[in-house]
Residue frames as qw, qx, qy, qz and C-alpha x, y, z in Angstrom:
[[0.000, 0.885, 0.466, 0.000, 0.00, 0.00, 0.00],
 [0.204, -0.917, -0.007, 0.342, 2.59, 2.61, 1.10],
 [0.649, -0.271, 0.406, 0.584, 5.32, 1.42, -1.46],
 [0.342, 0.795, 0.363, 0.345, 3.99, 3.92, -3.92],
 [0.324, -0.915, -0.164, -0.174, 4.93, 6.53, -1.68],
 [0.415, -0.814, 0.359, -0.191, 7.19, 5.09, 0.41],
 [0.568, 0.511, -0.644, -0.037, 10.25, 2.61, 0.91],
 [0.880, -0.385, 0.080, -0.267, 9.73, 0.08, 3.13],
 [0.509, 0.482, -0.696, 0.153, 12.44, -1.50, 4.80],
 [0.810, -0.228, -0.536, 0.063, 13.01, -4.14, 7.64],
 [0.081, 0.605, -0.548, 0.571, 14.59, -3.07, 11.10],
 [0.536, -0.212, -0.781, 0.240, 15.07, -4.63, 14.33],
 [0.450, -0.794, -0.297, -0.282, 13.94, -3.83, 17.38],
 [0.858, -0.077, -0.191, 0.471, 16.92, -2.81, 19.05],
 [0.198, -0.910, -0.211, 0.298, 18.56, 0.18, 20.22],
 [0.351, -0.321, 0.571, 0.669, 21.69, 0.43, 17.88],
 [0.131, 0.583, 0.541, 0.593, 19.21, -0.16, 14.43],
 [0.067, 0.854, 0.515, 0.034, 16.94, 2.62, 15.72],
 [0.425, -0.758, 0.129, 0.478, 19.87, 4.77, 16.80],
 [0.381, -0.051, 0.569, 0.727, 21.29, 4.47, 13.33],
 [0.174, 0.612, 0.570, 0.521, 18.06, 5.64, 11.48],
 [0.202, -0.916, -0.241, 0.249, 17.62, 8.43, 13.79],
 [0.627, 0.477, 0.038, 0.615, 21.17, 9.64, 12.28],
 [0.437, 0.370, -0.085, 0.815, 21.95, 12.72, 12.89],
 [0.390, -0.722, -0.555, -0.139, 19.59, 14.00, 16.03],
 [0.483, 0.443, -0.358, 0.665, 20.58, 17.09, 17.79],
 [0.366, -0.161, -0.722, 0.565, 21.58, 17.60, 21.63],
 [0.396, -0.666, -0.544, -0.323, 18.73, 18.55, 23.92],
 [0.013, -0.296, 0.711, -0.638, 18.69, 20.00, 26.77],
 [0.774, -0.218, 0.248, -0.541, 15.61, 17.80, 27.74],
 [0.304, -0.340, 0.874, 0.166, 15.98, 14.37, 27.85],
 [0.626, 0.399, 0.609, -0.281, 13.04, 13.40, 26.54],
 [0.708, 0.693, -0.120, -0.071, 14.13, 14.79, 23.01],
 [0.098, -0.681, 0.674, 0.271, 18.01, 13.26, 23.36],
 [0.632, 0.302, -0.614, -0.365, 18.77, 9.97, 20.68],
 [0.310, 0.067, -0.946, 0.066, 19.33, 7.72, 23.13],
 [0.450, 0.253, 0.488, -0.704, 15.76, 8.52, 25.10],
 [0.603, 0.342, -0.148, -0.705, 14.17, 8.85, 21.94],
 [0.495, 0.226, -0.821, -0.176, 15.75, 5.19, 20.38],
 [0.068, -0.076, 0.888, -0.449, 15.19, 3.63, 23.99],
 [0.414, 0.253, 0.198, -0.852, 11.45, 5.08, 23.67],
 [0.735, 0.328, -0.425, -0.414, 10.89, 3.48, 20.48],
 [0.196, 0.260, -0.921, 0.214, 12.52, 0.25, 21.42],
 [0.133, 0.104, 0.689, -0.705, 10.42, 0.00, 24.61],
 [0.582, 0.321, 0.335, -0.668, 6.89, 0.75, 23.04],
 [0.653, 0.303, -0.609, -0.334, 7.76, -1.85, 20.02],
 [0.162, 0.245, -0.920, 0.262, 8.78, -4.63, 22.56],
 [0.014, 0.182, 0.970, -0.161, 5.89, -4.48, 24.35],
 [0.007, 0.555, 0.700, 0.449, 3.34, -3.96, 21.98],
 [0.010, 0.383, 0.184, -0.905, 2.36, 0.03, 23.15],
 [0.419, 0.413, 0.727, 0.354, -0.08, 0.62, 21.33],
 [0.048, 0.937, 0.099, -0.332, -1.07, 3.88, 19.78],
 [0.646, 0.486, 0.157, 0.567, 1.01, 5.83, 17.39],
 [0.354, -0.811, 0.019, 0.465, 3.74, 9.38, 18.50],
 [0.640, 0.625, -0.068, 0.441, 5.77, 11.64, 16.80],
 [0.661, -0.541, 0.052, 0.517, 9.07, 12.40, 17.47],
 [0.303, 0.951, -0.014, 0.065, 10.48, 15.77, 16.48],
 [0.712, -0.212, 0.042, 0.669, 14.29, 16.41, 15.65],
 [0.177, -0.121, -0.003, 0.977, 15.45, 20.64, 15.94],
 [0.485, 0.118, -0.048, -0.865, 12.58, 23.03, 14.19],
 [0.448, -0.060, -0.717, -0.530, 10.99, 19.87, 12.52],
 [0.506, -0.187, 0.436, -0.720, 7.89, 18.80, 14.56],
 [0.879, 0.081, 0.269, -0.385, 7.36, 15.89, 12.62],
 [0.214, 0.535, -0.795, -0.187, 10.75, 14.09, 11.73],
 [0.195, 0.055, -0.970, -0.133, 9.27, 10.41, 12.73],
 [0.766, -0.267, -0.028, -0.584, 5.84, 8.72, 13.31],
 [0.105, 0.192, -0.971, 0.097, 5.64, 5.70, 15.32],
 [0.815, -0.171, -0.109, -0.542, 2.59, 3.32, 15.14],
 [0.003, -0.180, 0.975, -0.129, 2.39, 0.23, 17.18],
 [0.667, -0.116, -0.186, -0.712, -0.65, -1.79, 16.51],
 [0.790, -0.384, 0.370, -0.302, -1.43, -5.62, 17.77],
 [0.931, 0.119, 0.294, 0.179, 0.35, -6.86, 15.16],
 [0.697, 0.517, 0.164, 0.470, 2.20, -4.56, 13.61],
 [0.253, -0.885, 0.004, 0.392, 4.93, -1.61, 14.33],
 [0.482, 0.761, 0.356, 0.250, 5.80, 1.09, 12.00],
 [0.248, -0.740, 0.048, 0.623, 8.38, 3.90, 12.41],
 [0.308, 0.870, 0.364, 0.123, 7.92, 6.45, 9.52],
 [0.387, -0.413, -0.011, 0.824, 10.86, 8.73, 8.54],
 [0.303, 0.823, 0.417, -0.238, 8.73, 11.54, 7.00],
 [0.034, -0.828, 0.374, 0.416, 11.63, 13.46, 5.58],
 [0.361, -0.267, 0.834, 0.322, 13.07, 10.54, 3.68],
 [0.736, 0.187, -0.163, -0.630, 9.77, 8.95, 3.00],
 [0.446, 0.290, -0.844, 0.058, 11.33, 5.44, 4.17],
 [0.783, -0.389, 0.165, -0.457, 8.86, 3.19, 6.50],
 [0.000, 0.507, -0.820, 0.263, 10.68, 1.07, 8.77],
 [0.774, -0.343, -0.070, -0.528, 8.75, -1.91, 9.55],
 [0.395, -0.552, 0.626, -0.384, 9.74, -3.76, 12.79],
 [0.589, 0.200, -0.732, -0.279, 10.89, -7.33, 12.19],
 [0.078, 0.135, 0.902, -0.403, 9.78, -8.99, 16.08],
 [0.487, 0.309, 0.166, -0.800, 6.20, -7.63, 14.59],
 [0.658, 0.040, 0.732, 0.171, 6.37, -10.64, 12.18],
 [0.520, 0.748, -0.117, -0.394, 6.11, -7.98, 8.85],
 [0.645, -0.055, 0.646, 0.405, 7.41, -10.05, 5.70],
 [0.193, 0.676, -0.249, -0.667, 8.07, -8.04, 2.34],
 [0.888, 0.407, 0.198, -0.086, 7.67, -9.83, -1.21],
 [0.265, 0.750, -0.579, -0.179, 11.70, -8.95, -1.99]]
C-alpha cells in the first residue's frame, strides 16, 4: 500500500538499528528529546506492543518520525526521507 509513496524497509527492534536511522539528532537539553531517550522510547513501546502511534520531532521539525504500534504490527515512519521502517519482532514479511 505505502510502497507507492514510500520505501519500506526491515529493522530490528533494538537500540543500535533505531539509533542508526535516527542519524543525525541534535543535543537537547531535555531528555526526553536526546537519541538515546528517543531510540530507547521506540525500542520500549515496540517490545511491548504500546499501542497507539507518537511523533518524534528532531530541531525546528515537529514531525521528523511517526511511530505506530498496533497488535500486530509496528511502523516507524521517517517523514523526511519517505522510508517506513517496519519492525521485524512484529512478524512484517516483504515480497523482496
Amino acid at each position: 500500500m505505502f510502497e507507492k509513496f514510500f520505501k519500506v524497509q526491515l529493522l530490528k527492534a533494538d537500540k543500535v538499528s533505531v539509533r542508526r536511522i535516527l542519524r543525525r539528532w541534535p543535543t537537547a537539553a531535555k531528555r526526553e528529546y536526546q537519541p538515546d531517550w528517543v531510540a530507547g522510547d521506540i525500542v520500549n513501546r515496540v517490545v511491548n506492543r504500546i499501542e497507539g502511534s507518537k511523533y518524534y520531532q528532531r530541531g525546528k521539525n515537529p514531525k521528523a518520525f511517526k511511530l505506530v504500534v498496533s497488535e500486530k504490527e509496528a511502523f516507524l515512519s521517517d517523514l523526511e526521507r519517505h522510508i517506513i521502517y517496519a519492525f521485524q519482532t512484529m512478524g512484517y514479511e516483504t515480497n523482496e
